[in-house]
C-alpha positions in Angstrom: 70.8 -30.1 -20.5 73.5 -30.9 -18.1 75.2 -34.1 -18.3 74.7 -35.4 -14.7 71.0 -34.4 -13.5 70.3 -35.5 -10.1 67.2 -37.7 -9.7 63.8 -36.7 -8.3 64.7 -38.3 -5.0 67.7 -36.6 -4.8 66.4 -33.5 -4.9 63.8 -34.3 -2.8 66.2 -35.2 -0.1 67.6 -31.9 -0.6 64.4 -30.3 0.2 62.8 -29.9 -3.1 58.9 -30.1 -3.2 56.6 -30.5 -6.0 55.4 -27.0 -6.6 51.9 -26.0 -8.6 51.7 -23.0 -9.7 48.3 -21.4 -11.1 49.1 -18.7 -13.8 46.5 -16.3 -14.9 47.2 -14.1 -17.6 45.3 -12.4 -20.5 46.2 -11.8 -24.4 47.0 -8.0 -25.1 43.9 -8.0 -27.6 41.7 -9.6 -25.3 42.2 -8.1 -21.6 39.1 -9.0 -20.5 39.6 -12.5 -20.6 41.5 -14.3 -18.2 42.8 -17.7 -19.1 44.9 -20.0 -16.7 48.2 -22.3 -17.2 49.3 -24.8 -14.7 52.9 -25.4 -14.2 54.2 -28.1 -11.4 58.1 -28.9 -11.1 59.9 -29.8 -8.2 61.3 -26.7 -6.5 62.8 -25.3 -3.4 60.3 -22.9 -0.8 59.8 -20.1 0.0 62.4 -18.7 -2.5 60.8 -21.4 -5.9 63.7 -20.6 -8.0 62.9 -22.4 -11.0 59.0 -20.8 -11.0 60.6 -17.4 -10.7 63.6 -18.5 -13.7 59.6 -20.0 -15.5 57.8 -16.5 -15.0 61.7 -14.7 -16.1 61.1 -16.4 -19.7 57.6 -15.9 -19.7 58.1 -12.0 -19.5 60.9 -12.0 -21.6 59.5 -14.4 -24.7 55.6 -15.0 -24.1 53.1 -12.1 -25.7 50.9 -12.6 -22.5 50.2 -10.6 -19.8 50.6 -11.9 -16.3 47.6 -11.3 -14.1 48.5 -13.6 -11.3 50.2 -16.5 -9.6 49.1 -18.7 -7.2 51.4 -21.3 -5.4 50.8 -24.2 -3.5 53.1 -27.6 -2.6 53.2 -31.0 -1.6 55.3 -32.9 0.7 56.2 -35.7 -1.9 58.4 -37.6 1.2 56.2 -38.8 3.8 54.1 -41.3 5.7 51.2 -43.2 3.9 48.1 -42.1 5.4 45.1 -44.3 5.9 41.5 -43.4 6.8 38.8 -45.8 8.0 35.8 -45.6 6.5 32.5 -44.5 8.4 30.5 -46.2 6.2 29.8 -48.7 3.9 27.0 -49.1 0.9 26.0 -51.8 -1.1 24.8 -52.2 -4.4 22.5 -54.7 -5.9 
């Protein structure tokens, strides 16, 4: 671990987003069943670095096969949004 890690909004400044990746993958004895892992990390886009560095290690030391990978991310810096409500109920 390196001695001087920068902080979250550090990185964010830099441009980093939290990143969510969906991984679906199968067991080599069972191929016909999917199973999904969810990995989030803050990371840069389009290029995701450290997801591509995550699914490198995955080939190289985990037994199961990837099927796919689905990416979405979140702008961590930004306004507050508010929403009025239409509606209101009561319960008594």
């Amino acid at each position: 671990m390196a001695a001087m890690q920068e902080s979250a909004l550090a990185l964010q400044l830099k441009g980093y987003r939290l990143a969510t990746a969906e991984i679906t993958y199968h067991m080599p004895d069972h191929p016909g069943l999917l199973q999904s892992f969810l990995w989030q990390h803050l990371d840069l886009a389009p290029e995701y670095p450290r997801l591509h560095q995550f699914l490198d290690y995955w080939r190289q030391h985990i037994e199961a096969v990837l099927h796919s990978v689905k990416v979405g991310r979140v702008e961590l810096i930004s306004p507050a949004r508010v929403k009025h409500a239409r509606a209101a109920f009561l319960l008594h």
